[in-house]
N, C-alpha and C positions, 0 to 999 in steps of 0.2 A: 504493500500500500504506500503513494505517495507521503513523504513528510514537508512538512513545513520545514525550510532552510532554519537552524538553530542558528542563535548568535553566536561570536566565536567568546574565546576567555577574555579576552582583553573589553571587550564591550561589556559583557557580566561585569567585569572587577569596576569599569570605568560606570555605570548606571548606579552599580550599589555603594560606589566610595563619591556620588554625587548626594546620593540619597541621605547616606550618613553627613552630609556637610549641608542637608534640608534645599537642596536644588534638584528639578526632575530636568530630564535632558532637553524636553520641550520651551522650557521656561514656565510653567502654571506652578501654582501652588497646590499642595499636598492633599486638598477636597474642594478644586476646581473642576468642571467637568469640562472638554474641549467642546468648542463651537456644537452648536444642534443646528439641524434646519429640519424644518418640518414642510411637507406640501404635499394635497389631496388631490385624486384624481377625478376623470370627466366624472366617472361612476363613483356612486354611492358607495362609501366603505373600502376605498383604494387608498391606503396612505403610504408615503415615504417618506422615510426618518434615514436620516444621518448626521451622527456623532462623529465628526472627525473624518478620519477618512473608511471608517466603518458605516455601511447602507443596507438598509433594510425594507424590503418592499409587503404589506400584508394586505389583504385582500378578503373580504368577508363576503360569505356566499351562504344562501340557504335555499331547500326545501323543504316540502310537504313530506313528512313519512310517519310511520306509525312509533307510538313513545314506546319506553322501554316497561315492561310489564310492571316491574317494583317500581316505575316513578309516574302513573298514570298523569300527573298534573303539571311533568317538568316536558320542558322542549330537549333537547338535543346541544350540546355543545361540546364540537370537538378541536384542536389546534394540530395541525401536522407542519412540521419546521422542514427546509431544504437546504440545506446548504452544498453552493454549486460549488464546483470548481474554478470556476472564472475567478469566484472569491477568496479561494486561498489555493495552495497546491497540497495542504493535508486533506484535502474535502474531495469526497468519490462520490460519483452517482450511485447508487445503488445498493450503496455498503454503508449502512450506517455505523457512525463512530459514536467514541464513547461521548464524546463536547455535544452530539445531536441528540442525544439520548436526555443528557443531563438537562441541555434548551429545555425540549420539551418539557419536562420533570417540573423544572423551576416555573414555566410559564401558567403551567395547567393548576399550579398551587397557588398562583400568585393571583388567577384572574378568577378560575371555576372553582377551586376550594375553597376560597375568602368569600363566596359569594357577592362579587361583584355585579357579575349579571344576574338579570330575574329571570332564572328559565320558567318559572311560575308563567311568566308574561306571552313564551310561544307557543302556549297553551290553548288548541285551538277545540276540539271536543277532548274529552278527558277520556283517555282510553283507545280514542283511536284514531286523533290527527293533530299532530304537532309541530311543529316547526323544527328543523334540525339546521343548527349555523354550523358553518365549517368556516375555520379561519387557517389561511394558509399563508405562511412566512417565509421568506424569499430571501436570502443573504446575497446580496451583489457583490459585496466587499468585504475587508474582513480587515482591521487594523486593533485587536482588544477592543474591550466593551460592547461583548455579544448582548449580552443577555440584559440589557439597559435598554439598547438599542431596538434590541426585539419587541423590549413590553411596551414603550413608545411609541412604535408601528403599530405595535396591536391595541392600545388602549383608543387611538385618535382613531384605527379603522374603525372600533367599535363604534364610538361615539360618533361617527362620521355614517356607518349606514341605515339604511332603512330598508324595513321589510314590507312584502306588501299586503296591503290592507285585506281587509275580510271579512265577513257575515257571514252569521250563520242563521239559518230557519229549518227550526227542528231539527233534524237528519241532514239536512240539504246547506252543503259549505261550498262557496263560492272567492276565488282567489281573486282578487280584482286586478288589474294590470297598472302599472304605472301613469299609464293613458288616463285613464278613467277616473281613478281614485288618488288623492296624493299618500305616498307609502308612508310608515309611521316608523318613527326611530324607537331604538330598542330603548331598555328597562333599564338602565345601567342605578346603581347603589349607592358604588362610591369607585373612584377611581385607584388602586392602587400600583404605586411604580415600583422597580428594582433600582437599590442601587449596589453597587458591586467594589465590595473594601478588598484592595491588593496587601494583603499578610505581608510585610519584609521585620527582619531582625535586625533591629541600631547597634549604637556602639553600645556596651556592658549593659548587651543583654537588653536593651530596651524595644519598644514595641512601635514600628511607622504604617501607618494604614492610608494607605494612597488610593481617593478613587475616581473611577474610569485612567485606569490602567492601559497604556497600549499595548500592541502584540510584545514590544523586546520587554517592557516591564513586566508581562506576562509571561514570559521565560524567565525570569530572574525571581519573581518571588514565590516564598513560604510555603502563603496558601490564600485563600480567599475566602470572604462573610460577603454572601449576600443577604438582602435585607431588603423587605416588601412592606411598603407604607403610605397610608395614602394620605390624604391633606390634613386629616382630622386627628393627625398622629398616631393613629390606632397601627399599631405595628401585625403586621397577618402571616407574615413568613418570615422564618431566620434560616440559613443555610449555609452549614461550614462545610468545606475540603479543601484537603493539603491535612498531613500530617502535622504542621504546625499546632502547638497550644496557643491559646491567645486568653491572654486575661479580659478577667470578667472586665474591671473598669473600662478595657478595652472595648470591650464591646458594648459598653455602658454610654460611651462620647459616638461612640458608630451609630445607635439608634437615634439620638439628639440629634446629630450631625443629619442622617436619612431625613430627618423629620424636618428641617430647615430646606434639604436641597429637593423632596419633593412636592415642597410647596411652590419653589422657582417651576419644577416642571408643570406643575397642573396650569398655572396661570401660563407658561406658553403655549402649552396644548391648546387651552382657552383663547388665548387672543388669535391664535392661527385658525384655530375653527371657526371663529366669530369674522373672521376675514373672510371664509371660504364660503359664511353663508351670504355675507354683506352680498360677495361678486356674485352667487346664483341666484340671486334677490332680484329680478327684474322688474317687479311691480306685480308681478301674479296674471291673473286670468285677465284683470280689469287693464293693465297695460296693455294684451291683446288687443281685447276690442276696443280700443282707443282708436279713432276718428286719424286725430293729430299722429304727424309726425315731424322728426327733424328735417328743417329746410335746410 
């Protein structure tokens, strides 16, 4: 299986004796995150998010199918991640690794275990017609900071689609088409984001938690705490790997910390959505059949 070219020793000594001197090789400080840009597509529930030179494309799609027997009154929600090869050269088609595995894992806790979404809401007869979303995530790029990156695409496609509308009369359910009816935006809770602390060891013994980590500071450190939190500071997932310890205090200023940086993110998600609706805002039906036009 292909790998990702490692740094050599001289880059490692040189990252981690910057580290120890409180300077990262980019010039950011130590819980800065690198540049975001966010932008949604023609369709409903298309977004792309990019961190840096990390890009992530998700895409929200559903249909009609039957619920699952033990959840007569939930809809359907499921996440499958891709990571091309275009994006890095450790990424195979076909062959999932252990980093796709893991995405997934963290995404699906973060978004459908916290109950973020109402699957309550695709809820169309109880028992035998439900809505099923399927959200699919598309890695273009890959520079560190997967899985920040990921929940960003996926939280603004959430909030970004619509499903379409629908009646029901007695037995008799009719899916209305885009044309017809305006489609209704999903159920969403609360918003919860990842953000992702780089484990490295200081001088005697001390603890530096660096976050959105790039790929070489991604070769270089410990281990890693993710950490899922949405505005209201409510903490919904913690997640360590790497053999490193990390002390509790440690992990004590990571949660605080989380809870400051995604409140920066909800409000960009926000203002970028409220852009996206401003520009498809053309006046509605009534602009139509308006008479008047520009001379």
């Amino acid at each position: 299986m292909p790998r990702e070219a490692e740094i050599s020793s001289n880059e490692r000594e040189f990252i981690q004796q910057a580290l120890h001197e409180g300077i990262r090789i980019d010039g950011r400080a130590f819980d800065e995150f690198r540049p975001l840009n966010l932008s949604f597509g023609d369709e409903y529930g298309v977004a792309d998010a990019q961190l840096g030179k990390t890009r992530v494309v998700a895409k929200i799609s559903s249909e009609v199918t039957i619920p699952f027997p033990d959840r007569k009154f939930d809809g359907v929600f499921t996440i499958t991640t891709e990571l091309s090869p275009i994006a890095s050269a450790s990424f195979e088609v076909g062959r999932p690794t252990e980093q796709e595995s893991l995405l997934s894992r963290l995404l699906e806790k973060a978004i459908r275990r916290s109950n973020a979404l109402d699957t309550e809401s695709l809820c169309i007869v109880a028992g035998s017609k439900c809505f099923a979303l399927r959200a699919d995530i598309h890695v273009l790029d890959f520079d560190g900071g997967l899985v920040d990156t990921c929940c960003v695409a996926l939280l603004a496609a959430l909030r970004h689609y619509k499903r379409p509308d629908v009646s029901v009369n007695g037995e008799d359910v009719k899916i209305w088409d885009v044309r017809e009816r305006e489609p209704v935006p999903l159920s969403i809770l609360h918003y919860p984001f990842c953000v992702t602390f780089s484990h490295f060891r200081g001088v005697e013994g001390s603890e530096l938690m660096l976050i959105d980590a790039n790929a070489a500071e991604e070769q270089c450190r410990e281990g890693e705490v993710v950490m899922t939190v949405n505005k209201y500071g409510e903490l919904c997932q913690i997640a360590k790997y790497g053999g490193a310890t990390v002390d509790a205090m440690a992990l004590l200023n990571c949660a605080r910390l989380a809870a400051e940086k995604v409140k920066v993110l909800d409000r960009f998600v926000t203002t970028k959505f409220d852009q996206d609706a401003k520009k498809r805002d053309i006046g509605g039906l009534m602009a139509e059949l308006k008479a008047e036009n520009e001379r």
